[in-house]
N, C-alpha and C positions, 0 to 999 in steps of 0.2 A: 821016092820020098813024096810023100802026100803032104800040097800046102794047102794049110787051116786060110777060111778066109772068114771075116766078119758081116755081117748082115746089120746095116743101120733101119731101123723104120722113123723116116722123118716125113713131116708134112711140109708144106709147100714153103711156108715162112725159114723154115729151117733148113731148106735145100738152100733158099733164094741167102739166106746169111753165108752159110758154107761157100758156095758159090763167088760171094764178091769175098771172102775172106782169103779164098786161096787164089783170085784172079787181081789183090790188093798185093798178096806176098810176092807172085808172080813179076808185080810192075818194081814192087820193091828191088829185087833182084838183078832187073834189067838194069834199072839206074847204076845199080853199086856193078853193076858189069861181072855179076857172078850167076852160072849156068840154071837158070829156071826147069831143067828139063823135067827132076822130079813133081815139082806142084805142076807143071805142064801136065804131067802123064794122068798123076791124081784128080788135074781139073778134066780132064777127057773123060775117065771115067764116074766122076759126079755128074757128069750132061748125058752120058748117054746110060745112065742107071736106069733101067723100066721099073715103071711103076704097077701097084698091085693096089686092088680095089681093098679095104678091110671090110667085113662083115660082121654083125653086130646079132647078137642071137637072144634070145629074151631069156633071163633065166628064173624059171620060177613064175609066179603068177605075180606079182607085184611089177613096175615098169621098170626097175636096174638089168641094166644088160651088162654083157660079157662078151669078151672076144674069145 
């Protein structure tokens, strides 16, 4: 069985919200004494996500670009 995965493209502001949003729910969890392992695992793989350059291409002879 083949698992579908999702591709986000975010910029840096958008990593950095995700990021304390699920290291918030994380502390959340710890307090009420219930198992954080899932947003643990999720927060792992938001930090160690590689990032990719976008590239921007002219289209047309006027200045609007396209990715």
């Amino acid at each position: 069985m083949v698992e579908e995965k999702t591709v986000l493209v975010l910029d840096e502001y958008e990593i950095g919200a995700i990021i304390r949003i699920l290291n918030d729910r994380r502390t959340e969890m710890l307090k009420q004494q219930k198992d954080p392992e899932v947003v643990t695992e999720i927060l792992k793989k938001v930090l160690k996500a590689p990032t990719k350059k976008q590239r921007f291409y002219k289209k047309g002879k006027n200045t609007n670009y396209e990715r």
